[in-house]
C-alpha positions in Angstrom: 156.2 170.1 98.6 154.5 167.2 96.8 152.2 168.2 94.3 148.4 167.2 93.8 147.1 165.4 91.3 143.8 166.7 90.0 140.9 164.1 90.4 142.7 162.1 93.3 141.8 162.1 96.7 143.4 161.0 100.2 141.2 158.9 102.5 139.8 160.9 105.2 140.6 159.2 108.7 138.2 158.1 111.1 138.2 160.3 114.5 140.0 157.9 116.8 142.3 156.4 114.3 140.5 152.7 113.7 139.7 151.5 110.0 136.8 152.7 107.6 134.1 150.2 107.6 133.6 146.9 105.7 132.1 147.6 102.1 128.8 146.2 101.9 129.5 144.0 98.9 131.6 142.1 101.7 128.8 140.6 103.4 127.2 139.2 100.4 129.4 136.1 100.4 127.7 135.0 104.1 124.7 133.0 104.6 122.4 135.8 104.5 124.1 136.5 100.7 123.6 133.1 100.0 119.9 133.1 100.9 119.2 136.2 98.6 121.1 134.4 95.8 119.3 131.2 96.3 115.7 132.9 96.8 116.8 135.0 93.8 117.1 131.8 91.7 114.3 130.2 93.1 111.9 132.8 91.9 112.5 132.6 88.4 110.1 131.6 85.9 111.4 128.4 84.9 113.0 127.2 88.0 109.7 125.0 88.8 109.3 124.0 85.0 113.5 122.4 85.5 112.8 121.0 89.0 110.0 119.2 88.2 111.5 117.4 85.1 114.8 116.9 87.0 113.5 115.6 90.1 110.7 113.5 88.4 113.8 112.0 85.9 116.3 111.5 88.9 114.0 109.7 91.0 112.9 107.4 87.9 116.1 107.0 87.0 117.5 105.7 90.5 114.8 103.9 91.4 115.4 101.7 88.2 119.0 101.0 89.6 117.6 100.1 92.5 115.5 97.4 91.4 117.7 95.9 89.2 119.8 95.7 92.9 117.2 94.8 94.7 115.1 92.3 92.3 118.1 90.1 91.3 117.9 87.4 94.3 114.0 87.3 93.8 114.6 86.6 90.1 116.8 83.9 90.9 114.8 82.4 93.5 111.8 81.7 90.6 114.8 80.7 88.2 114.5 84.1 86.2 117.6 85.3 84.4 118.7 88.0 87.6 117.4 91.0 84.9 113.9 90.2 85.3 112.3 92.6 87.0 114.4 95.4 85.9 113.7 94.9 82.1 110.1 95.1 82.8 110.7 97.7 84.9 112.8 99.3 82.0 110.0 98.9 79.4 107.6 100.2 81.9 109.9 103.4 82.1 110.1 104.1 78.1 106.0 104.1 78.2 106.1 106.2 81.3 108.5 108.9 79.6 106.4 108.5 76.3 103.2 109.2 78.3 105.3 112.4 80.0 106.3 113.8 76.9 102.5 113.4 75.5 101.1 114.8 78.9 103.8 117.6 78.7 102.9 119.2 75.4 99.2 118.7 75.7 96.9 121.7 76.3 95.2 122.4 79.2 91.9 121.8 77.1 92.8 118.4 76.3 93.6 117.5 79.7 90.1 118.7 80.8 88.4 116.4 77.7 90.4 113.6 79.1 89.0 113.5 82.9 85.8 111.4 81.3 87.1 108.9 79.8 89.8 108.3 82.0 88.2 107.8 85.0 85.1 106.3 83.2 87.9 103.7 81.8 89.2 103.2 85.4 85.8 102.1 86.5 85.1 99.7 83.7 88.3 98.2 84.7 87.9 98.1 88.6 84.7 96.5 87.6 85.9 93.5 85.7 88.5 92.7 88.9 85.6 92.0 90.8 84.5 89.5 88.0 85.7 85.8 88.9 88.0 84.3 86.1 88.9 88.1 85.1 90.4 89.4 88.3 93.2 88.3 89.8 94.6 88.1 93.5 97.7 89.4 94.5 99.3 89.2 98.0 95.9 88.8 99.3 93.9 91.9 97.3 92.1 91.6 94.2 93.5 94.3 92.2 94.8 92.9 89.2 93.7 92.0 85.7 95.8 89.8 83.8 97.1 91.1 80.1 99.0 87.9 78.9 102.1 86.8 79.9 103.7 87.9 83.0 102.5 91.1 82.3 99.5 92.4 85.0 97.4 95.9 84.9 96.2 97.3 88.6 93.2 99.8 87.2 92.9 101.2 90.7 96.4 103.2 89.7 94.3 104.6 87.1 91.4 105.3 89.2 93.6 107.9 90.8 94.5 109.6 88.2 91.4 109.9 87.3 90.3 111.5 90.2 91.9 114.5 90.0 91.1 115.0 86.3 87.2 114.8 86.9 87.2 116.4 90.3 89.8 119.2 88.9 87.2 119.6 86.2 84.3 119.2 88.1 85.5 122.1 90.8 87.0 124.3 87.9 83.5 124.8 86.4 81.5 125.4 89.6 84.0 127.7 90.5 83.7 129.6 87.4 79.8 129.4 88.2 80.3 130.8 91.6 79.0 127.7 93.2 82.1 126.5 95.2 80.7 129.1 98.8 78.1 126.5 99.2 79.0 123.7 100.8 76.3 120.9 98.8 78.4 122.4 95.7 81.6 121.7 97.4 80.9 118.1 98.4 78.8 116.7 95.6 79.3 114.9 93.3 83.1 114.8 94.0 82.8 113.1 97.5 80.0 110.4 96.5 82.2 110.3 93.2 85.5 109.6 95.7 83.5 106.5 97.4 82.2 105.0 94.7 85.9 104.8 93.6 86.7 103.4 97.4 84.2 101.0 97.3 85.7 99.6 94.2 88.8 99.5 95.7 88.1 97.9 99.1 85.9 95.3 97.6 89.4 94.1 96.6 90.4 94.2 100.2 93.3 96.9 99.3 93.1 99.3 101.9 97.0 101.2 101.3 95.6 102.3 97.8 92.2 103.3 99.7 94.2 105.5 101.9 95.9 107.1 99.0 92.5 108.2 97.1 91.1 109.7 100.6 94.3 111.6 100.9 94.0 113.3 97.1 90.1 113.5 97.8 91.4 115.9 100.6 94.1 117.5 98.8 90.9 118.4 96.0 89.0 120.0 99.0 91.9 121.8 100.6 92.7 123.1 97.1 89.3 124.3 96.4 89.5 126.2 99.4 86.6 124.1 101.6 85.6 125.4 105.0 86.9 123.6 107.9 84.3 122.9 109.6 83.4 120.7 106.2 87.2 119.7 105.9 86.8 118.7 109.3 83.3 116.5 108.8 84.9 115.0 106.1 87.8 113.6 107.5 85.6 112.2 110.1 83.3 110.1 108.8 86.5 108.5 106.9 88.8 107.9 109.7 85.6 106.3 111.0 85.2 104.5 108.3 88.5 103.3 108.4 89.0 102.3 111.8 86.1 99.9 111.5 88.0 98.5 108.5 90.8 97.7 110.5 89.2 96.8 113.8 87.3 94.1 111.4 90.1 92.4 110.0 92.9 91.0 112.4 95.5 91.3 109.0 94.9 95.3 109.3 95.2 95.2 113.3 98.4 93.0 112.8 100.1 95.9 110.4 99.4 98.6 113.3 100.8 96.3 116.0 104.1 96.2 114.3 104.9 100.4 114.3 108.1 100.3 115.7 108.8 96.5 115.8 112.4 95.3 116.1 111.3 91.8 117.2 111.2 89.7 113.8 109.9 86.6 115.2 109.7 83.5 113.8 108.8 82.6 109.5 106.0 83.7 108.8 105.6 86.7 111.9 102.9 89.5 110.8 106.3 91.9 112.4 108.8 89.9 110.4 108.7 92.4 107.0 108.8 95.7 109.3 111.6 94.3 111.6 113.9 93.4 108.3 113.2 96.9 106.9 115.1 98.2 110.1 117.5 96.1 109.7 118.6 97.1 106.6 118.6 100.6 107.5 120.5 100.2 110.8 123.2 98.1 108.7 123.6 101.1 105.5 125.3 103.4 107.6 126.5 106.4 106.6 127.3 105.9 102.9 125.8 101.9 102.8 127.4 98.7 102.0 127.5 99.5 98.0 125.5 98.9 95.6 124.2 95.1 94.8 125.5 94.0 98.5 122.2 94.6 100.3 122.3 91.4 102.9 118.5 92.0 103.6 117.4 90.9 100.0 118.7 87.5 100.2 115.0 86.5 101.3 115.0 88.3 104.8 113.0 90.5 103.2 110.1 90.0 101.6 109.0 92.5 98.9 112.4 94.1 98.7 112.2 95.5 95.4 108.2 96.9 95.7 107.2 98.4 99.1 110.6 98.4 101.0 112.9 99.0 98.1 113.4 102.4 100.3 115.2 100.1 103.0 117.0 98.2 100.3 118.6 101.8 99.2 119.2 102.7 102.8 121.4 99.8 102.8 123.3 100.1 99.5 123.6 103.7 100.1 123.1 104.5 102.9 121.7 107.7 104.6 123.7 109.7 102.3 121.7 108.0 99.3 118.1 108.2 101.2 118.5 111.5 102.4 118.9 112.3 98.7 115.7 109.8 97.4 113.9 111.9 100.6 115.4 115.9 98.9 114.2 114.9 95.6 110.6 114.0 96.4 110.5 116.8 98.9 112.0 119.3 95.5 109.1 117.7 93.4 106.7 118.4 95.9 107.4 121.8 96.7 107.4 122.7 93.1 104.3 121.1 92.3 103.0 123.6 95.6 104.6 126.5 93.6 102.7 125.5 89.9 99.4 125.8 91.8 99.8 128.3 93.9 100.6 130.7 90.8 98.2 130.1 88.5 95.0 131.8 87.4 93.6 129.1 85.6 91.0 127.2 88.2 91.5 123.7 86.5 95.3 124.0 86.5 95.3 124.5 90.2 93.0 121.7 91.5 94.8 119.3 89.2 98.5 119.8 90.0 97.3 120.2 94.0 95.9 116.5 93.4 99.0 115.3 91.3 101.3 116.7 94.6 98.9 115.5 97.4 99.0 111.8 95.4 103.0 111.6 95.1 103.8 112.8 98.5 101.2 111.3 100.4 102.2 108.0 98.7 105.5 109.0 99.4 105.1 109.8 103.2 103.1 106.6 103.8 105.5 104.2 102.2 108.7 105.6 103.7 106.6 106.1 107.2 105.9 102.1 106.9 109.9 101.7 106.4 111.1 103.9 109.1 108.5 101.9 111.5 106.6 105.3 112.0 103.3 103.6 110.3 101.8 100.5 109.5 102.4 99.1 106.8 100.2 100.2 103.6 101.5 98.2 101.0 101.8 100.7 98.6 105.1 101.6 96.4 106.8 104.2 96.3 106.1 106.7 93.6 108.4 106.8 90.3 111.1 104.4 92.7 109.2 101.1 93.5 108.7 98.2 91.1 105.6 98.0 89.1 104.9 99.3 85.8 100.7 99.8 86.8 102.0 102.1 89.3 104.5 104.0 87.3 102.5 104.6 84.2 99.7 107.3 85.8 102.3 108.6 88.2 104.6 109.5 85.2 101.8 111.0 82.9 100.9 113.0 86.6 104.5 114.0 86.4 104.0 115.1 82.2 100.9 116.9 84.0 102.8 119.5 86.1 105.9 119.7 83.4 102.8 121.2 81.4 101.3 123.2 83.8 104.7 124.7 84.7 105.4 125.3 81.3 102.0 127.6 80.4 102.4 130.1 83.1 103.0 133.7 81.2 106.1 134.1 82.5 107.8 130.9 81.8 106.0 130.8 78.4 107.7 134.2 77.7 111.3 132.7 79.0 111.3 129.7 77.3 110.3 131.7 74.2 113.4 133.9 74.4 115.4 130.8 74.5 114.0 128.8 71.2 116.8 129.0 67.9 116.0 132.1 65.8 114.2 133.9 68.4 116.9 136.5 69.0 117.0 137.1 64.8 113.7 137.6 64.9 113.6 140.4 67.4 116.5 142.0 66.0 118.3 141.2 69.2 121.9 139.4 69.8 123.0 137.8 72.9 126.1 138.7 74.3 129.1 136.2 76.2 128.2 138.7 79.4 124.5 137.9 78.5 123.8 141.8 78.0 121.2 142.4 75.0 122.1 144.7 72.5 120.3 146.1 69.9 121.6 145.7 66.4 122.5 149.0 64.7 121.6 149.5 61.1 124.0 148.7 58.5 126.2 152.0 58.3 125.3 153.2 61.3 129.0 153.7 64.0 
């Protein structure tokens, strides 16, 4: 007789003979195991603070390949050395990331005293480009100020910027007044404020960065929670607004004519840029033609390395490469959604809903205009295109939500447990299995 072990038991079978059932650490490797996981990581306090900085670097980063790719044939057709455009580019970069690392560490107080003079600077400057021997004209719009050299400032970049500061400021304090349930509070003076700004800006004739300040004027309103009957007047009066712009100008009514266009033309064609930028995409691909063997930027296409340096990519790299430019913006601006939807602060969350509505919109409009969805804008694309006025504000915007992200209670209290010393001071050690374990007095076993 075989003799039982103490402790041990024999599996009981099921009635009918079949097998026990699956543990349920076995379904945890399936999709629905890897959606907890994922959610699970997703929800941590620093996860926005990392994506942010990540995507915001990645997108820099590649978009500086791409114009040294894309710029070299332009460089060489005005007998530039091929590197051009990509050291400005390159310089343009080092300020931006200076800017970003200043905007990062700076207080939410001193983001608040800077909305003045920002936006009071912006004006001064959008000003003097009206101002005949001071302002310059650039592909038709006159938007630029000259600083010496080949070296240019657009102020209306600026302008944006600061928008949200003084209309995150502006809406922080009424709403701390209680003055944000009636609807005069609500509109003025951020709306006359917002035109004032347009004006400026379509003096110069450029209607793509026009579109671009409406859209973070909206983003402001949806942010501060504004009815929608109001939401709804607003947007009105400016798409009527802007469809008597474009009516009034047979340039604008050109650009609208060519959604979709696969029809070139002949030199000089108002369809000839959009029907190149398909090109270049059809041609990419699934992983592109490589990098510097774009066909399209041998002149075909005109302003390959500013507004359609998103085709140029899809070429090179095909739609593996701008499915990967199109996850990283849409990472950015989900975490920039996630910073202001959990905050306390009033200020914090107007400002980084304007900094998210600005770099996605911008986003969406200039990828739209390459994918022949919309009419051409003729505005870059964020932290990617060429132009050092452009990527400036965007990456102090970018320094802006890195900060933002960073203050929240919980990530402060993460990223404090992770500074040098911290576990000494708390008497706590961190072990391989990353297990705390208090420290036992000397003696103690």
């Amino acid at each position: 007789m075989p003799s039982k072990i103490a402790g041990t038991r024999r599996p009981s079978a099921r009635p009918g003979g079949g097998r026990a059932p699956a543990s349920p650490r076995g379904a945890r490797g399936g999709v629905r195991g890897f959606y907890t996981r994922a959610k699970r990581a997703w929800d941590r306090p620093l996860t926005a603070y990392y994506v942010i900085i990540g995507a915001g670097l990645l997108i820099t980063t590649l978009g500086l390949v791409m114009v040294y790719s894309a710029s070299m044939i332009t460089a060489l057709r005005y007998e530039l050395v091929p590197s051009y455009f990509f050291r400005k580019q390159f310089f343009a970069a080092l300020l931006g990331t200076g800017l970003l690392l200043v905007a990062s560490r700076m207080p939410v107080k001193l983001h608040r005293a800077l909305a003045y003079p920002i936006l009071v600077g912006a004006v001064f400057l959008m000003v003097l480009v009206q101002i005949p021997g001071i302002g310059h004209s650039v592909g038709g719009n006159q938007n630029w100020i000259s600083l010496g050299g080949p070296f240019m400032l657009q102020p209306s970049e600026f302008g944006k910027l600061g928008l949200i500061l003084w209309g995150a400021d502006l809406l922080a304090r009424k709403q701390d007044m209680k003055l944000l349930t009636q609807w005069k509070h609500m509109l003025v003076p951020l709306v006359p404020g917002a035109f004032m700004l347009l004006g400026l800006i379509m003096l110069g004739g450029d209607m793509g960065t026009a579109i671009i300040l409406t859209a973070i004027l909206f983003g402001l309103l949806w942010t501060a929670g504004a009815p929608t009957r109001l939401f709804v007047g607003v947007l009105a009066v400016a798409t009527a607004i802007g469809v008597l712009l474009i009516k009034t100008s047979p340039h604008r009514m050109d650009r609208f004519q060519c959604i979709g266009a696969t029809d070139p033309g002949g030199e000089g064609a108002p369809c000839l840029q959009a029907a190149h930028g398909i090109y270049a995409l059809a041609s990419g691909g699934w992983f592109g033609s490589g990098l510097g063997a774009s066909v399209e930027k041998w002149g075909q296409l005109p302003e390959a390395h500013t507004d359609f340096i998103f085709a140029v990519t899809g070429e090179e790299l095909g739609l593996a490469g701008t499915l990967s430019v199109l996850a990283l913006f849409a990472a950015l601006g989900y975490a920039g959604i996630r910073v202001a939807g959990g905050t306390e602060n009033p200020f914090v969350r107007f400002a980084a809903g304007g900094v998210t509505t600005w770099i996605t919109a911008q986003a969406v409009i200039n990828i739209g205009a390459v994918l022949g969805l919309l009419p051409i804008a003729g505005v870059p694309l964020p932290l990617f295109s060429y132009g050092g006025s452009a990527l400036l504000p965007t990456m102090f915007a970018v320094g802006l939500l890195i900060a933002f992200a960073r203050q929240e209670p919980a990530a402060k209290a993460a990223l404090a447990m992770r500074r040098p010393g911290w576990g000494k001071r708390a008497g706590v050690r961190w072990k391989s299995m990353r297990r705390r374990v208090k420290k036992r007095p000397s003696g103690e076993r």
